[in-house]
KOLTOR-151212 format. One line per 5 residues: for each residue x, y, z of N, C-alpha, C. Coordinates in nm, 2 decimals. Layout:
BEGIN
X,Y,Z,X,Y,Z,X,Y,Z ~ ...
//
This chain:
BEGIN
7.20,-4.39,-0.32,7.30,-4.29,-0.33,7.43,-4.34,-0.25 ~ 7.52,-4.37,-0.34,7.64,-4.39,-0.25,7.75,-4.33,-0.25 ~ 7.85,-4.27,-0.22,7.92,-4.21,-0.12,8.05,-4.25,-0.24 ~ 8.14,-4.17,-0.33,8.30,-4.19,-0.38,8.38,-4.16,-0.34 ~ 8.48,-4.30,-0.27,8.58,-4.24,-0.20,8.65,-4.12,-0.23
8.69,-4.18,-0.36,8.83,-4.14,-0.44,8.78,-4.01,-0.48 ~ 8.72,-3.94,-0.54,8.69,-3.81,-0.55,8.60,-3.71,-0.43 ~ 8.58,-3.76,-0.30,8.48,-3.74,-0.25,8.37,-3.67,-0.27 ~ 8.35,-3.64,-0.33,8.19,-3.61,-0.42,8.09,-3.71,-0.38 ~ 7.97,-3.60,-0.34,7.84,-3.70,-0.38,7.80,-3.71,-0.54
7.72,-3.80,-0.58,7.66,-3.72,-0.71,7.54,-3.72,-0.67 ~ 7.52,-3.62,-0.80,7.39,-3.57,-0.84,7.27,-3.62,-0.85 ~ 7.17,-3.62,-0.78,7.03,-3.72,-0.79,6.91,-3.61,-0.85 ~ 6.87,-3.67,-0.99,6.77,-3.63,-1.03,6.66,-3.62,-1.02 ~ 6.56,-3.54,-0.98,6.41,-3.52,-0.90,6.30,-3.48,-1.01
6.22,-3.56,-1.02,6.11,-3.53,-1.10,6.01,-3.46,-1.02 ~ 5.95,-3.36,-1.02,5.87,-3.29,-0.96,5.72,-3.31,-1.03 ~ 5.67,-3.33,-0.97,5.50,-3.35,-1.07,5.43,-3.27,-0.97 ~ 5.34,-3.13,-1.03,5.24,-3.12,-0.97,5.10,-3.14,-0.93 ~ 5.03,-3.10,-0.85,4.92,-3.17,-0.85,4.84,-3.09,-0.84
4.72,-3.17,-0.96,4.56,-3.05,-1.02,4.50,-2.96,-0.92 ~ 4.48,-2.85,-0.91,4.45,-2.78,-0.80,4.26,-2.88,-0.77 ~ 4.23,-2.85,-0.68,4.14,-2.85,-0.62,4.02,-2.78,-0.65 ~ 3.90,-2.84,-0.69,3.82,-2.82,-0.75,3.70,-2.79,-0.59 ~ 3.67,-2.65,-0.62,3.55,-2.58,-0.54,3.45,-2.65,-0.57
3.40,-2.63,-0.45,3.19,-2.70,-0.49,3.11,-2.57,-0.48 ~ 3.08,-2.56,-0.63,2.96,-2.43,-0.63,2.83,-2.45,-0.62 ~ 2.81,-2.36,-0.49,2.69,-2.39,-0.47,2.56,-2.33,-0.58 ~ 2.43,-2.43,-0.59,2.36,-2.39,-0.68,2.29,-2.27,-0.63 ~ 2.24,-2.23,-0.77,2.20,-2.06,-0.71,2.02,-2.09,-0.73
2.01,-2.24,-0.74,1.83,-2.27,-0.67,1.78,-2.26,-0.58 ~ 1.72,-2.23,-0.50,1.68,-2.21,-0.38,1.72,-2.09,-0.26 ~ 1.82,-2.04,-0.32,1.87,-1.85,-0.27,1.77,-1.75,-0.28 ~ 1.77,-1.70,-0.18,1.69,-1.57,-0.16,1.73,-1.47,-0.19 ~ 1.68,-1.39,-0.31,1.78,-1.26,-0.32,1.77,-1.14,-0.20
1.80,-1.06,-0.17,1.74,-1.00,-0.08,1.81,-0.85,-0.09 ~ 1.81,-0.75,-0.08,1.85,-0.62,-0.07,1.80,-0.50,0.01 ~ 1.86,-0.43,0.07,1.83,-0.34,0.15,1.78,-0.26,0.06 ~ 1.63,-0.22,0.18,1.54,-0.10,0.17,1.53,0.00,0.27 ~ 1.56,0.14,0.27,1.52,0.17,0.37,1.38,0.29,0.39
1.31,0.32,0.51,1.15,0.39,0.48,1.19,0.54,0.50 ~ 1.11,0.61,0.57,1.18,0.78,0.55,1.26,0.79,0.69 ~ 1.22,0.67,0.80,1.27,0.70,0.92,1.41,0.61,0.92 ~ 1.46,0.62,0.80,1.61,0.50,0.82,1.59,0.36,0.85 ~ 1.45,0.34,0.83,1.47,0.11,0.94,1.52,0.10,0.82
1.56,-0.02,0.79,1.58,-0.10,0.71,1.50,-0.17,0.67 ~ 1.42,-0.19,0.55,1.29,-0.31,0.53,1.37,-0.41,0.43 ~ 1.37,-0.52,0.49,1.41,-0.65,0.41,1.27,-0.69,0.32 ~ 1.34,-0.72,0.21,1.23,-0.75,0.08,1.30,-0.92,0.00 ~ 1.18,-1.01,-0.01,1.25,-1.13,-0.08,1.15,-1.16,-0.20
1.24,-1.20,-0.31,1.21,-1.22,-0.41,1.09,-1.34,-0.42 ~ 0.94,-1.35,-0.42,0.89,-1.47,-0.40,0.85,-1.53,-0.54 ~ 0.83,-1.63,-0.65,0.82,-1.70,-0.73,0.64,-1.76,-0.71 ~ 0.60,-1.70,-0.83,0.46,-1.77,-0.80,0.35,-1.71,-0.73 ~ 0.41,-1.53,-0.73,0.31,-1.46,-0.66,0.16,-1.46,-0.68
0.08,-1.47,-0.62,-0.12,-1.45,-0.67,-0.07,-1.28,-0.67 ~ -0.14,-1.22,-0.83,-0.10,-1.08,-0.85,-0.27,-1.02,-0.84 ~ -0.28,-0.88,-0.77,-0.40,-0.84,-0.78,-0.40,-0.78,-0.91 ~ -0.54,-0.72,-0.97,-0.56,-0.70,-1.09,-0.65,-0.57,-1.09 ~ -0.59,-0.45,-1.14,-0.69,-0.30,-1.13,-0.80,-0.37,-1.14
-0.90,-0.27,-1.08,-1.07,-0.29,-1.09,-1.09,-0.19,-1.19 ~ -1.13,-0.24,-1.27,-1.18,-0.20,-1.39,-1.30,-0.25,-1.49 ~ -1.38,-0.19,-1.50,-1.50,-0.25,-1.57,-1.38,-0.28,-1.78 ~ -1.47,-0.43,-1.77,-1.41,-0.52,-1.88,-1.47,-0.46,-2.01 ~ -1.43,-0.44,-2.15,-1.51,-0.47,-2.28,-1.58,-0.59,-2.26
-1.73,-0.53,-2.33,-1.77,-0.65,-2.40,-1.69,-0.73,-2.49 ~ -1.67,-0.69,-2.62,-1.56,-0.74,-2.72,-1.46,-0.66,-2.73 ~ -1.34,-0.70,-2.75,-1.21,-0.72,-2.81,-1.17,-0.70,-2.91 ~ -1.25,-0.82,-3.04,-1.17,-0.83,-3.11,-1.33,-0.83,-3.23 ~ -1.27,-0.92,-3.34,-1.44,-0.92,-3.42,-1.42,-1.05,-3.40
-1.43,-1.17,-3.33,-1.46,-1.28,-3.34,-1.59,-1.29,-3.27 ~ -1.58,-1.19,-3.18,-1.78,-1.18,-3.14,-1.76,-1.17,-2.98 ~ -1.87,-1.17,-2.95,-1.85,-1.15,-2.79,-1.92,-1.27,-2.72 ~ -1.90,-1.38,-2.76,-1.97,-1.50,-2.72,-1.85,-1.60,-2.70 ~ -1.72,-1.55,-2.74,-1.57,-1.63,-2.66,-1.55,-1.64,-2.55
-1.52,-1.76,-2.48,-1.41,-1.76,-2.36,-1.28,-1.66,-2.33 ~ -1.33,-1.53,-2.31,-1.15,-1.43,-2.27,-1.11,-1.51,-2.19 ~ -1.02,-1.48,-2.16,-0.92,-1.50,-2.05,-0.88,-1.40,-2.01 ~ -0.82,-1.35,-1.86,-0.82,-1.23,-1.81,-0.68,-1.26,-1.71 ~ -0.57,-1.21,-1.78,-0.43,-1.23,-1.71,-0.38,-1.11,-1.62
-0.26,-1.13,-1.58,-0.20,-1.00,-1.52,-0.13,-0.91,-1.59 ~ -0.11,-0.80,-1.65,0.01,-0.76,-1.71,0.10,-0.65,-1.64 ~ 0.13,-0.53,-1.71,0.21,-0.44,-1.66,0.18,-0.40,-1.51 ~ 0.29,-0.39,-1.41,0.25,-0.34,-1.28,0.20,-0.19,-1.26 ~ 0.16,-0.17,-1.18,0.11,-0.05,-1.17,0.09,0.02,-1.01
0.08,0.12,-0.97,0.07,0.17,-0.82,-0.09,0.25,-0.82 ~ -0.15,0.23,-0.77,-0.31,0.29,-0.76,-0.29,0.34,-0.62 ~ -0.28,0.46,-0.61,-0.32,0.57,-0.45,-0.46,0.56,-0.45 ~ -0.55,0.53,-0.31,-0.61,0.55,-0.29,-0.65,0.70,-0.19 ~ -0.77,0.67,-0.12,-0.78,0.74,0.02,-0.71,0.69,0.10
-0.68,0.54,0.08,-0.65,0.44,0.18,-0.52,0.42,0.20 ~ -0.44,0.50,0.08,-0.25,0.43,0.02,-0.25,0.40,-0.06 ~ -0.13,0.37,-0.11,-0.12,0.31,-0.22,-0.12,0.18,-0.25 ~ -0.16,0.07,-0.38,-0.17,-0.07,-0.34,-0.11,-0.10,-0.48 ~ 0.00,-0.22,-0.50,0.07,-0.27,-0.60,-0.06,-0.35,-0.67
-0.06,-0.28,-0.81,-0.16,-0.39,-0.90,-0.08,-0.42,-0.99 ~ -0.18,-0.48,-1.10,-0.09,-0.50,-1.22,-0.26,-0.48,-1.32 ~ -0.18,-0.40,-1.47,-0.30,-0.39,-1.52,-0.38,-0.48,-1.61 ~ -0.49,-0.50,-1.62,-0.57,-0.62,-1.65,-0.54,-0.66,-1.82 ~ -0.52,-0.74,-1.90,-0.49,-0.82,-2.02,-0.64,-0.90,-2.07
-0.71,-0.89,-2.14,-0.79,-0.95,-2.22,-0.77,-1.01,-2.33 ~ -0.75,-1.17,-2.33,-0.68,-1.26,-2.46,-0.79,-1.30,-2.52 ~ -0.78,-1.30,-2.62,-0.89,-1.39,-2.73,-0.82,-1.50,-2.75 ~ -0.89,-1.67,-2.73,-0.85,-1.75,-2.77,-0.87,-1.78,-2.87 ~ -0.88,-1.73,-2.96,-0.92,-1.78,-3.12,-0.79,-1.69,-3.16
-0.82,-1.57,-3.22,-0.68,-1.48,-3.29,-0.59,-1.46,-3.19 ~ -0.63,-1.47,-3.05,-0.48,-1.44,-2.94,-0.45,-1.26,-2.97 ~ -0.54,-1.19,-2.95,-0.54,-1.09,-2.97,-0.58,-1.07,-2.81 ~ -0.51,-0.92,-2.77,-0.49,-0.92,-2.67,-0.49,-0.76,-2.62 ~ -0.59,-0.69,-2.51,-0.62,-0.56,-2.48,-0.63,-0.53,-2.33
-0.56,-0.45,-2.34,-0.54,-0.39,-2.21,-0.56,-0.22,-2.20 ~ -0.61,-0.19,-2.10,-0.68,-0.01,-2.10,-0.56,0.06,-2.11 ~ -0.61,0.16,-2.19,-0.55,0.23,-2.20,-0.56,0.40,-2.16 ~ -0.53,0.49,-2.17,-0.54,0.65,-2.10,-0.68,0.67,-2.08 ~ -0.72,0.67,-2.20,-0.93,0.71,-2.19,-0.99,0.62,-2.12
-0.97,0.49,-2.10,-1.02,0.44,-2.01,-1.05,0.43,-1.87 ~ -0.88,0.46,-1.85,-0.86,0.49,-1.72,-0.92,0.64,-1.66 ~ -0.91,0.70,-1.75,-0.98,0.84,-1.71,-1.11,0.83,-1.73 ~ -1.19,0.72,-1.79,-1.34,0.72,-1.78,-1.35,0.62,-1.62 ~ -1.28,0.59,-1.59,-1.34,0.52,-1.49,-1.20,0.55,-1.30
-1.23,0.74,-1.35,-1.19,0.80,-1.25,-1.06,0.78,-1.20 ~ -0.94,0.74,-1.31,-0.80,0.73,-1.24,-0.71,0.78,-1.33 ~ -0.65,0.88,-1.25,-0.57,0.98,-1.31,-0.38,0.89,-1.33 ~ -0.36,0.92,-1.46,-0.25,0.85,-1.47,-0.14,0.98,-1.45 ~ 0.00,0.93,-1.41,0.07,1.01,-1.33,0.18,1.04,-1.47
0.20,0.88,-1.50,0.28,0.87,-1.56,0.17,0.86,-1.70 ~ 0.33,0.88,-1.83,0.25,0.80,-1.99,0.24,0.67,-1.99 ~ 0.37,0.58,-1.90,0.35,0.46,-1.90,0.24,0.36,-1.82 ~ 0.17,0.48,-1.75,0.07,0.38,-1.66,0.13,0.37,-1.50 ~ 0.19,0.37,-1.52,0.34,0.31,-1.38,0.25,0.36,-1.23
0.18,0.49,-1.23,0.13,0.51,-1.11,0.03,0.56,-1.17 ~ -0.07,0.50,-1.04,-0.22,0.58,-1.11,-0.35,0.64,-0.94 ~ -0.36,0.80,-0.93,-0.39,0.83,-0.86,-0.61,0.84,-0.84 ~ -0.63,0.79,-0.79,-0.82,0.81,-0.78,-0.84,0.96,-0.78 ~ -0.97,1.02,-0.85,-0.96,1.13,-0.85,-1.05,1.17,-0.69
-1.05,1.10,-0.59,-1.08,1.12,-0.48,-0.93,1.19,-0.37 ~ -0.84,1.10,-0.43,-0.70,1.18,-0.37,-0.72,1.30,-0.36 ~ -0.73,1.38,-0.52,-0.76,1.51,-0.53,-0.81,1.57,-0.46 ~ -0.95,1.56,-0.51,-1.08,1.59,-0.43,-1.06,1.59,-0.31 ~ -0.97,1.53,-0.20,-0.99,1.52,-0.08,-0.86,1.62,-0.06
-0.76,1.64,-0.12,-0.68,1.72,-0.10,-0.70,1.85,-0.09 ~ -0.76,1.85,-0.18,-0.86,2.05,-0.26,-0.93,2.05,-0.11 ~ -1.04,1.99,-0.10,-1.13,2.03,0.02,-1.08,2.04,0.15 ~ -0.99,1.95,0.22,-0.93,2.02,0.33,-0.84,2.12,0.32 ~ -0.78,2.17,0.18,-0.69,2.27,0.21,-0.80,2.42,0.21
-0.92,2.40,0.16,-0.99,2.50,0.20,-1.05,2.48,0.32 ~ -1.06,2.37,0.41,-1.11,2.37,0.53,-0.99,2.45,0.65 ~ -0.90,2.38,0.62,-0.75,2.43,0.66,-0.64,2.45,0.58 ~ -0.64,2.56,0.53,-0.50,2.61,0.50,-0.43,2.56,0.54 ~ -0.36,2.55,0.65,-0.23,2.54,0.66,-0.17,2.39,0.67
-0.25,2.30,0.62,-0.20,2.19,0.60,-0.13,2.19,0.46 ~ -0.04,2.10,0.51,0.09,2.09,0.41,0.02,1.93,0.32 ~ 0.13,1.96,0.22,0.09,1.87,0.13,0.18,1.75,0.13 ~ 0.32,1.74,0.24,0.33,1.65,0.31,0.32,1.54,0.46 ~ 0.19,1.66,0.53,0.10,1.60,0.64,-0.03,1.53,0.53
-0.03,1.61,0.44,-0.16,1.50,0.37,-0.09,1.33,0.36 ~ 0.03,1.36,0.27,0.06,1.21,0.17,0.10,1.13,0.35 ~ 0.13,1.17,0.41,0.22,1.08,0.51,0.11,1.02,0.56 ~ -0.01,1.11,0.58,-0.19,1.06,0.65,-0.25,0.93,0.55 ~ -0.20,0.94,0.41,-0.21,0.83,0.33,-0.09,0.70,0.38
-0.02,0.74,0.41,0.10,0.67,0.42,0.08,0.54,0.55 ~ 0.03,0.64,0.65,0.01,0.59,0.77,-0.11,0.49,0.76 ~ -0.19,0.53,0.72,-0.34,0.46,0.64,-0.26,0.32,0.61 ~ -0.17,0.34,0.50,-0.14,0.24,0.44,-0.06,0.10,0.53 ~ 0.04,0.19,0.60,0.07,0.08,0.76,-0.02,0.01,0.80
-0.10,0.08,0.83,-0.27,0.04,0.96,-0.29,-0.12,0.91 ~ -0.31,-0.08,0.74,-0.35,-0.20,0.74,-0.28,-0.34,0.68 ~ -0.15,-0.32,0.67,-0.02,-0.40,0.70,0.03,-0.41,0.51 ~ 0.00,-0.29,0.45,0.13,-0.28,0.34,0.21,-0.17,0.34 ~ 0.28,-0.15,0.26,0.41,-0.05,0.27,0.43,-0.03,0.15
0.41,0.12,0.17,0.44,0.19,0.03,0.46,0.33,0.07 ~ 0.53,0.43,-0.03,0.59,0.54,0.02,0.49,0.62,-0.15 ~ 0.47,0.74,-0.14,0.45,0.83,-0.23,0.56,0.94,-0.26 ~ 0.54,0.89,-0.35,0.64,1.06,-0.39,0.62,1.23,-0.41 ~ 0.67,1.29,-0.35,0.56,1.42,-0.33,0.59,1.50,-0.45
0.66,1.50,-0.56,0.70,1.59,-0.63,0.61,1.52,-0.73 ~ 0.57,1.38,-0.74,0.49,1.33,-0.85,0.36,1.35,-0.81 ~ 0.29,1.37,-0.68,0.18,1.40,-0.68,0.16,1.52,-0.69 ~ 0.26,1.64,-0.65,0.27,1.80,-0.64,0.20,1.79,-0.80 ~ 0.33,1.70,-0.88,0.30,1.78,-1.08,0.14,1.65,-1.12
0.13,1.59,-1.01,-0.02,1.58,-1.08,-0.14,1.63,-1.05 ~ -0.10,1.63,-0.90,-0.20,1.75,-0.87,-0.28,1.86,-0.97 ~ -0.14,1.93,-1.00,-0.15,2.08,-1.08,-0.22,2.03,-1.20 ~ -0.19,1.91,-1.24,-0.24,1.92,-1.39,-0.39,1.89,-1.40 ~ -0.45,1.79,-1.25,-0.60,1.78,-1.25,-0.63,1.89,-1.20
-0.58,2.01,-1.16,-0.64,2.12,-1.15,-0.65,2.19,-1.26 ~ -0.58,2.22,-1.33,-0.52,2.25,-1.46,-0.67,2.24,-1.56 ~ -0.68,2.10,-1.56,-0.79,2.06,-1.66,-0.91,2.03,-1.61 ~ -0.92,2.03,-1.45,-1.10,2.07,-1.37,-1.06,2.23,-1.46 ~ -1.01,2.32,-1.45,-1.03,2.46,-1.45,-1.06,2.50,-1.61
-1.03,2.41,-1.66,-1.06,2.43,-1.82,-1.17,2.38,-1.91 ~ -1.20,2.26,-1.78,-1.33,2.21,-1.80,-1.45,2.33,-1.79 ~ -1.42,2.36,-1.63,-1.53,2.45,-1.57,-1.56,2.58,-1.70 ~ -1.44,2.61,-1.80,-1.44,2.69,-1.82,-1.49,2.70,-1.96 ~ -1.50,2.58,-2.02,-1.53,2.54,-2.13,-1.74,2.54,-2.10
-1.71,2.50,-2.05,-1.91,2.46,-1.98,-1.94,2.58,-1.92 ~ -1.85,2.67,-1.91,-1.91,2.81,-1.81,-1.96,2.80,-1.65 ~ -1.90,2.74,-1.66,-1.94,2.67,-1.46,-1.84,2.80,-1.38 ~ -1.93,2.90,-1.30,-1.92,3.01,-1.27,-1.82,2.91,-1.08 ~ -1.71,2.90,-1.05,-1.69,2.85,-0.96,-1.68,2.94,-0.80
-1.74,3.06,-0.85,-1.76,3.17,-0.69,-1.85,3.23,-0.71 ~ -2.00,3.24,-0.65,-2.09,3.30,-0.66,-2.14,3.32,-0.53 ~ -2.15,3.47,-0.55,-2.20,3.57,-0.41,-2.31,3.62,-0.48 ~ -2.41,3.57,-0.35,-2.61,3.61,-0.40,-2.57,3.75,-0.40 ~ -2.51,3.86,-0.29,-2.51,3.99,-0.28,-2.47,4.07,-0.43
-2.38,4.05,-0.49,-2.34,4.12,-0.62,-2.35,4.06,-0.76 ~ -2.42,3.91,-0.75,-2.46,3.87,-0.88,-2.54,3.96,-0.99 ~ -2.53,4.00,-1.12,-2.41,3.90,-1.18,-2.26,3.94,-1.18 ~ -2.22,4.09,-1.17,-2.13,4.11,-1.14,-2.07,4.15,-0.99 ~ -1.93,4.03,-0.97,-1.91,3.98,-0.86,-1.78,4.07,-0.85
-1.76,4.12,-0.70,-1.60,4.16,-0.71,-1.54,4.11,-0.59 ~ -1.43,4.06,-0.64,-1.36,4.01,-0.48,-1.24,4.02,-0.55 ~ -1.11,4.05,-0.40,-1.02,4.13,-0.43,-0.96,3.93,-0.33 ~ -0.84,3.93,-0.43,-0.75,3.79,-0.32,-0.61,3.85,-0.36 ~ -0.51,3.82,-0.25,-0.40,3.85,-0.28,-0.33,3.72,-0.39
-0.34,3.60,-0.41,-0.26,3.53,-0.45,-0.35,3.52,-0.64 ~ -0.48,3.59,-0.62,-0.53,3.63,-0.75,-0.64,3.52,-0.79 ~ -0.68,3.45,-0.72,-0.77,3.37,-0.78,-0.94,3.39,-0.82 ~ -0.96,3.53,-0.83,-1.09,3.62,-0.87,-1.02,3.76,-0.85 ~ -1.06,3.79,-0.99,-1.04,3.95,-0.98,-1.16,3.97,-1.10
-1.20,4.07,-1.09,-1.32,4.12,-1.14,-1.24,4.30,-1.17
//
């Protein structure tokens, strides 16, 4: 750039401006991340939970068909994991998953369903299977509340709950799902009893006709 006398003017210098490509981030791969999300138990902790790949799944205990399918009962089944499921014990509750029977010839494929599970003593909560209670829950629920009344029916689930701590799993019950299953295994013991005529109060003193007076009604004569 040089400098004119005669008009004193600089001139004008032309600038090319080029910009430059932004800067390319390095995204990290999303292989090897742990997902992770807050849980919390009734007492507020926080339980951290991580996604694991490749779990060994337990498998309801349930007695197997012979056969499956009509290819005969002399196949190699195979016996996989399928739908998850929640089984309450006396003990707690324990994550299963319910049992799959494959035929390797047709690839036909059986898994229990409601009658089953109720032939071999487990009361489904749900239609989908999703929770399934032993009819010992019951049974042990009914009998101490006639031993003691005044146990509540959330000192029972939490006595399962604690059970289930002791022996290092974690799981919570829901009390409004076992309240409405409760009622219904009582519901259908009471309809049973009644169907077979199973006399459920009998006093040697006034047999056959019994009279007992209860306030909440459960014998009136």
């Amino acid at each position: 750039m040089k400098y004119d006398a005669p008009s004193g003017r600089v001139p004008a210098v032309s600038l090319n401006v080029v910009a430059l490509p932004p800067k390319k981030r390095k995204q990290k791969r999303a292989e090897g991340f742990k997902v992770t999300w807050r849980k919390r138990d009734r007492n507020g902790n926080i339980i951290s939970q991580h996604v694991r790949k490749n779990r060994s799944a337990c498998v309801l205990p349930i007695p197997l068909p012979l056969q499956v399918c009509t290819c005969g009962t002399d196949q190699d089944f195979t016996i996989v994991p399928g739908e998850q499921t929640v089984l309450v014990t006396i003990n707690g509750p324990y994550n299963l998953c319910l049992p799959v029977v494959c035929c390797p010839r047709c690839d036909y494929k059986w898994t229990p369903g409601i009658n089953d599970l109720l032939g071999c003593r487990y009361w489904p909560a749900t239609t989908s299977c999703q929770l399934l209670f032993k009819f010992d829950v019951f049974t042990s629920f009914e009998e101490m509340k006639l031993a003691s009344p005044a146990l509540s029916q959330q000192a029972f689930l939490r006595m399962l709950e604690h059970r289930s701590l002791s022996t290092g799993r974690m799981g919570s019950i829901c009390g409004d799902t076992f309240h409405r299953a409760f009622r219904e295994f009582a519901f259908c013991n009471f309809k049973k009893d009644d169907l077979c005529q199973v006399e459920p109060f009998k006093c040697p003193a006034c047999t056959p006709d019994m009279l007992a007076i209860s306030a909440d009604g459960n014998r009136k004569h």
